[in-house]
N, C-alpha and C positions, 0 to 999 in steps of 0.2 A: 057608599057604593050602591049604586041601582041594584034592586034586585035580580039578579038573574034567573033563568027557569032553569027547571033541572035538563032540560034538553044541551041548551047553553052550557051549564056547566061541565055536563057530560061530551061536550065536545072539548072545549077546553082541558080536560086532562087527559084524553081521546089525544091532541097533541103535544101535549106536555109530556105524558110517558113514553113517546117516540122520538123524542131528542131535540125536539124544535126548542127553540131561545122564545123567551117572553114577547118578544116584538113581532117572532114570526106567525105563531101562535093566536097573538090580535091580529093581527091582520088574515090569517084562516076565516076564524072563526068571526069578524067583523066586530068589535068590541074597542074600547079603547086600551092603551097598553094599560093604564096607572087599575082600569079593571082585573086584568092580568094578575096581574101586579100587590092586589089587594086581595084575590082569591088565594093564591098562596098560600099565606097563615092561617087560613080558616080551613083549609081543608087538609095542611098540612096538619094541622093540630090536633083535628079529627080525626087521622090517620094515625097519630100518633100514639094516640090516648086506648083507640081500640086494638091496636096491636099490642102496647103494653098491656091491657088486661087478656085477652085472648092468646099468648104466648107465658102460658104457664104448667106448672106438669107434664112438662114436654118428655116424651118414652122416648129421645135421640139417642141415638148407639156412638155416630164416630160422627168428631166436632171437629174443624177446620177452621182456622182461623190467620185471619192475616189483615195487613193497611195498607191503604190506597191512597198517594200523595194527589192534591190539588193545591189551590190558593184561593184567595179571598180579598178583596178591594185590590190587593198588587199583587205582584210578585215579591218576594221576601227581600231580594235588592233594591227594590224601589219603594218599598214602605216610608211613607214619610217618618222622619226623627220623634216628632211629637208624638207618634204611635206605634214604634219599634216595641217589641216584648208584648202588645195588647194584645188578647189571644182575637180573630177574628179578622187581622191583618197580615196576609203575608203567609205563610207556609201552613196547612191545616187538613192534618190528616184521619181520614174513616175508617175506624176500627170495622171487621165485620166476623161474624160470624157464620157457620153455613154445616147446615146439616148434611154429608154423605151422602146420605140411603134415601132422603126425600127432599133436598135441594131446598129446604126450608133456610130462610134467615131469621133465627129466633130474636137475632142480640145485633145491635150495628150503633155505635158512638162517635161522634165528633168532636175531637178535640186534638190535642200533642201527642208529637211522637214524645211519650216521657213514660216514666213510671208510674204517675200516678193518673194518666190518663188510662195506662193497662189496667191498673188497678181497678180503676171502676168501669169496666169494661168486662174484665171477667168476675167482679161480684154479681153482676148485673146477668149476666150470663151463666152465672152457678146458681143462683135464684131461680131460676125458669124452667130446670133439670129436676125433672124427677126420680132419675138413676143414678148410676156411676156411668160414665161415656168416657170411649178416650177421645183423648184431643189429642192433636197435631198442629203446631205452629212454626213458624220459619224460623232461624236461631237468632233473633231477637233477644236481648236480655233480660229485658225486663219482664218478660213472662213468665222468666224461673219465681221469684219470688209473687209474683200478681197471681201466680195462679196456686201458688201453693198459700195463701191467705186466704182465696176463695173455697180452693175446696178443701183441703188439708191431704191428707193422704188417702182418700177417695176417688180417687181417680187415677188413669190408664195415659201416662200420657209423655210423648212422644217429641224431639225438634226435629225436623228438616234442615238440617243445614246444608248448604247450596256454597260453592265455592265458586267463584268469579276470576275469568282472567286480570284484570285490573282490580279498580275501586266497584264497590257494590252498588254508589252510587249510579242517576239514570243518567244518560245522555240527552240531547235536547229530545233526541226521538226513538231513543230505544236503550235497555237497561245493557248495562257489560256481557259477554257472552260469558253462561255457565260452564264450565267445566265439570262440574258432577257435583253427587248429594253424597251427604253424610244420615244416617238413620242415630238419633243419638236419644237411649231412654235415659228420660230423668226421673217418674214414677211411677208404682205400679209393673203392667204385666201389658205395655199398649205389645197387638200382634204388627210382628212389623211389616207384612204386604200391605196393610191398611194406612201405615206411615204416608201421610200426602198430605200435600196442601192444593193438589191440582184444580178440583172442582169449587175453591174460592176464589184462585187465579183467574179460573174463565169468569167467574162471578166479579169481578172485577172490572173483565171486560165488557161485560152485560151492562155494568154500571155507566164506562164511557159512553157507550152506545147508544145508551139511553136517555141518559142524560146531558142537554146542551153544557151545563154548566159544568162537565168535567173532560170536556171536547181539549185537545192539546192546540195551542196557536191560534186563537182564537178571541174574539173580544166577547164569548159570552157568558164569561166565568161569574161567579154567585161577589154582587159588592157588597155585602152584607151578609154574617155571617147566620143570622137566624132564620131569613129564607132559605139558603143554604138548606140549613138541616130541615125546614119543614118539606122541600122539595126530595131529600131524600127519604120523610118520610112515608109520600105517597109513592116516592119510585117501589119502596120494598112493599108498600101497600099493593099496589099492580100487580110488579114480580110476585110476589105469595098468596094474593088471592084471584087475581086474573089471567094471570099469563100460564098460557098450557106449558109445561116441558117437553120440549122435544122428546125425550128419552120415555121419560114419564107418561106422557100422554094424561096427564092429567095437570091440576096445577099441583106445588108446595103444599101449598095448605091441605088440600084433599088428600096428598100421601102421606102428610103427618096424621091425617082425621082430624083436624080443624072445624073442619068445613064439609059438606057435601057435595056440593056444586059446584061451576065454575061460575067465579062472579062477573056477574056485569058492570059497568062503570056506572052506570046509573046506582048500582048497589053502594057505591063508592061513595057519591054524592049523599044518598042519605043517611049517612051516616054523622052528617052536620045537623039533622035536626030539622 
C-alpha cells in the first residue's frame, strides 16, 4: 500500500465512522478502493490494541449489557454447504457492553449467540472493573451462568426480561411488539429503578447508524469476518474518544476520566505509529 499522509488518512476514517461503505468512502476521499480496503486492519488493530490497554480499573457503577444480530459473507440461509457451522459465515453477533453514568463502551466481542461466546465476553468484562457494579442484561440464558464465573457473588445484578406478543425473534424490519418487562434479581442487592438495558439499545442503534456494514438490506455488509471486527474497533474508538455525547457534553472517555480532551482523528491516526 502507498503511503498515505496523515491528512489522507484522517479523512478516511472522517468517513468511515459516519456510515459510508468502503467504495463510497474511496471515491470521497479520491483513493483506490483495495486502499480502503487495506487501511482497515492497520488502524483497526491500533484501535484495538489501545483501547485494550487503556480500559482498565474502570470505577463503572451500572453495566448494561446486550447483542446485536448482523451477518457476514451471507446471510445464514445462503451460506454455502462447504462453510455452514464456520464461525465468520452466516449469523454473527456483537456482544457490547455500555457504562450508564458515562456512556462508555469498556468491553464489546464478536462471536456466537452461545455460552461460551458470553463467557468470554463477561470475563473480559469482569477484568477491566475495579469495583462491584451492577449489571443488567436482557433474559438471555446464558448470562446466568457467564456471569457468575466471572465475577462470583461480587456483584449486583439484575435480567430484563421483556415479553413479546409472538416469537422474540426479529421481523425482516422490525422486532415482535413488547408487551411488558419483567425486573427479575439473580444476585446481590441490584436497586431496581436502575434495572435497564435502555441506554445500550440506543447504543445499538448508534452502532447501525454508523456503521455501513450493519445497514439492514443492503449489499454493504462486512464479507470477511476480521474486517468486520477491526471496523468495529475504530467505531467504539470514535464513539469513546471523539464523539461528544449529547447528554454529556463531553465524550465517554472524558466522563469516565480516561482522557482529558476531546480527541481529534488525527489523534486516531497516530496512534499507528
Amino acid at each position: 500500500m502507498n503511503k498515505l499522509s496523515t491528512e489522507k488518512r484522517t479523512q478516511i476514517i472522517s468517513c468511515l465512522v459516519e456510515g459510508n461503505s468502503l467504495r463510497a468512502t474511496a471515491r470521497m476521499c479520491d483513493v483506490a478502493f483495495n486502499t480502503v480496503l487495506k487501511f482497515i486492519p492497520e488502524i483497526g488493530m491500533a484501535c484495538d490494541e489501545y483501547q485494550d490497554k487503556a480500559f482498565r480499573n474502570l470505577n463503572c457503577k451500572r453495566i448494561q449489557c446486550d447483542e446485536i444480530w448482523t451477518f457476514c459473507y451471507a446471510k445464514e440461509k445462503n451460506v454455502p454447504e462447504d462453510k455452514k457451522g464456520t464461525f465468520g459465515y452466516g449469523d454473527v453477533w456483537t456482544w457490547v457492553a455500555l457504562d450508564a453514568d458515562t456512556k462508555l463502551v469498556p468491553s464489546f466481542m464478536v462471536g456466537n449467540r452461545d455460552a461460551k461466546s458470553a463467557k468470554i465476553f463477561m470475563d473480559d468484562l469482569a477484568a477491566r472493573l475495579a469495583n462491584r457494579v451492577q449489571l443488567t442484561t436482557d433474559g438471555y440464558k446464558v448470562y446466568l451462568e457467564a456471569v457468575d464465573n466471572a465475577f462470583g457473588g461480587d456483584i449486583d445484578y439484575a435480567m430484563l426480561v421483556k415479553t413479546y406478543e409472538s416469537s422474540q425473534e426479529e421481523t425482516r424490519y422490525s422486532p415482535a411488539k413488547c408487551k411488558g418487562s419483567d425486573k427479575k434479581r439473580i444476585c446481590g442487592n441490584p436497586d431496581t429503578k436502575n434495572v435497564s438495558t435502555s441506554y445500550v439499545e440506543r447504543q445499538n442503534l448508534t452502532m447501525r447508524m454508523c456503521m455501513r456494514r450493519f445497514t439492514r438490506l443492503t449489499n454493504g455488509f462486512s464479507k470477511k469476518i476480521e474486517n468486520h471486527v477491526y471496523h468495529l474497533s475504530l467505531h467504539y474508538m470514535y464513539y469513546n474518544f471523539c464523539r461528544v455525547h449529547k447528554t454529556l457534553r463531553v465524550t465517554p472517555a472524558m466522563e469516565a476520566g480516561i482522557t482529558d480532551h476531546i480527541w481529534g482523528i488525527d489523534e486516531i491516526v497516530r496512534l499507528i505509529g
